[in-house]
N, C-alpha and C positions, 0 to 999 in steps of 0.2 A: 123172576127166577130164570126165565129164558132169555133174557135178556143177558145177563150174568153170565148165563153158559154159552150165548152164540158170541159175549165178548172175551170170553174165555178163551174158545177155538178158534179166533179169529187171532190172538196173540200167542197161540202155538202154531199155527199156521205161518207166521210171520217171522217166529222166531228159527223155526227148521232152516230155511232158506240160506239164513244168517248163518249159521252155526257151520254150514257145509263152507259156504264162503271164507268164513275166517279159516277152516282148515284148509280148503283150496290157494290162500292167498299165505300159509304157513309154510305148505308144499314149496309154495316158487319158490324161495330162498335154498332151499335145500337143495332142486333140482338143478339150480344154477351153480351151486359150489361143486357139483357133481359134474356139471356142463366144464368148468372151469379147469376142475382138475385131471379132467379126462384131457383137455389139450396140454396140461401140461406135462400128464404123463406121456403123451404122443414125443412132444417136442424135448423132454429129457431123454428119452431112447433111442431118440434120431442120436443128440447129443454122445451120450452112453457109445453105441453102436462105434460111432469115428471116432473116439478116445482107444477102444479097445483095437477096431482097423489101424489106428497108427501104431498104436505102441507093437501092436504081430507083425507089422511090413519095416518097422524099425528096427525091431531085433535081430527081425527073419533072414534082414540084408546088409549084417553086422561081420564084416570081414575086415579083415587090416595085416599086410606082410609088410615085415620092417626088416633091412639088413642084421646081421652080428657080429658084430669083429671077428674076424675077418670077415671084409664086405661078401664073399662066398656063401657064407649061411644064409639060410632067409627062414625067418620064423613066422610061419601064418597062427592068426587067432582067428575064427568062428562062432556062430552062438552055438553051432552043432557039437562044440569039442567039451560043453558042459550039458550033462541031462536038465539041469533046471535052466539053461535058455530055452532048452527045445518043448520041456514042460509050459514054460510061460507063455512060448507064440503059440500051443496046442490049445493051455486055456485062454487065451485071449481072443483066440479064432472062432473058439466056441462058444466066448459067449459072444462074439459080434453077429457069428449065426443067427444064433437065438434072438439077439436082438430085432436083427431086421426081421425074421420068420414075423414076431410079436407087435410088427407094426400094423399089419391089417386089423389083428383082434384089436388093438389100442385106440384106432382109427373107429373101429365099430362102437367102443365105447364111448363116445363122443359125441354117435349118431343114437344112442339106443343107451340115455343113464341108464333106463332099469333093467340092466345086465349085473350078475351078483356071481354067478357059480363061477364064470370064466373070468371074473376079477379074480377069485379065491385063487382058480389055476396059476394063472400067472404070476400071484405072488409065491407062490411057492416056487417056482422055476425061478423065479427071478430072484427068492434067495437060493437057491443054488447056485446059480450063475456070480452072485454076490460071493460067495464061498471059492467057487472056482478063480476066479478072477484073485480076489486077495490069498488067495495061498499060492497060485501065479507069481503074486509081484514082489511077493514075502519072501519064496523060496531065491529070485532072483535076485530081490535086494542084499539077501545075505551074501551072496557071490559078488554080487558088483563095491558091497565094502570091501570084502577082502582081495582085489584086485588095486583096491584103490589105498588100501591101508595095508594088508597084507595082515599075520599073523607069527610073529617071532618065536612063543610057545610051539607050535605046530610047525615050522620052520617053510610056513608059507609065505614068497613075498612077493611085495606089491609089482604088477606089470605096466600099471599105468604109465610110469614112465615110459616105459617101451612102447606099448598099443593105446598111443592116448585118444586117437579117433573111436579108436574098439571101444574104450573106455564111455566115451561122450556120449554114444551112439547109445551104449546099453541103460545109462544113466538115465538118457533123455526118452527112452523108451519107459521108464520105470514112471515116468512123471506120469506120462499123460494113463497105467494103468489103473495109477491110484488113484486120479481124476475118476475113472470111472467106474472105480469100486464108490468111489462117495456121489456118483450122480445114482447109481442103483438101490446106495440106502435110500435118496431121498425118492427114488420110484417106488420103494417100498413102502414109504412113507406116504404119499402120495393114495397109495392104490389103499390104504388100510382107512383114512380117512372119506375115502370113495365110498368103504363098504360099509363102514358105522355111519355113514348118512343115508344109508338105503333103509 
């Protein structure tokens, strides 16, 4: 009979050990995709950050004066002479701000997976910044078609021909905004797979 029960506790003794291990060795795998995607949320916001820097020093430096027949006239174009360029390099600005500001905490996350509440914050900020940034590029893309297409209902018409560097400049600016509206979804993305592995 005592036999029986010192072989008893000797195979829950044995077993406890194991039990913790296998969840210890369950743990790594999670801690690592954690490790993982904390650099790559680092390295998409760097990303992020010089997407939205260029396309605000793009726009922000969008000037072009062209003759008019008579060579006398001189007609200048600016991003400042429409409110939705000057809205677009405001939100582009801000969120490159934001960007860089959210490098340290991103950086922390990296050093310290089991960080959770200051994951939650930043996604929230960062979809705002998502929000700001696409209603930025939205507002402007609509002006930059109808400079390039123009509108004969409304009898607005296309300048391109005229400011076609003005033209390029605000185009090319539009590109790299939308880039980093879609690098922020995938930080979003990123940071929400962070928290359902915590």
């Amino acid at each position: 009979m005592l036999l029986v029960m010192e072989t008893q506790i000797t195979k829950g003794m044995k077993t406890g050990p194991l039990e913790s291990g296998e969840s210890s060795s369950d743990a790594t795998p999670a801690k690592l995709m954690i490790s993982v995607v904390a650099v790559l949320d680092f390295m998409l916001r760097i990303l992020a950050a010089a997407g939205t820097l260029g396309s605000a020093m793009a726009m922000g430096t969008t000037e072009e004066t062209v003759p008019l027949f008579p060579q006398s006239i001189l007609l200048n174009a600016e991003y400042s002479d429409l409110p939705m360029f000057t809205f677009f390099v405001i939100a582009n600005s801000v969120a490159c701000a934001y960007l860089v500001l959210s490098l340290p905490l991103s950086f922390y996350h990296i050093i310290s997976s089991a960080a959770k509440s200051s994951r939650i914050i930043l996604v929230v900020f960062d979809t705002v910044m998502l929000a700001l940034v696409t209603a930025g590029a939205s507002t402007a893309a609509a002006i930059v078609y109808l400079a390039h297409k123009g509108n004969a209902n409304a009898n607005w018409f296309a300048i391109c021909q005229q400011f076609n560097s003005f033209c390029e400049r605000t185009s090319g600016s539009l590109i790299g905004s939308f880039a980093a509206a879609f690098v922020l979804i995938l930080i979003i993305i990123t940071s929400a797979i962070a928290i359902s592995h915590r």
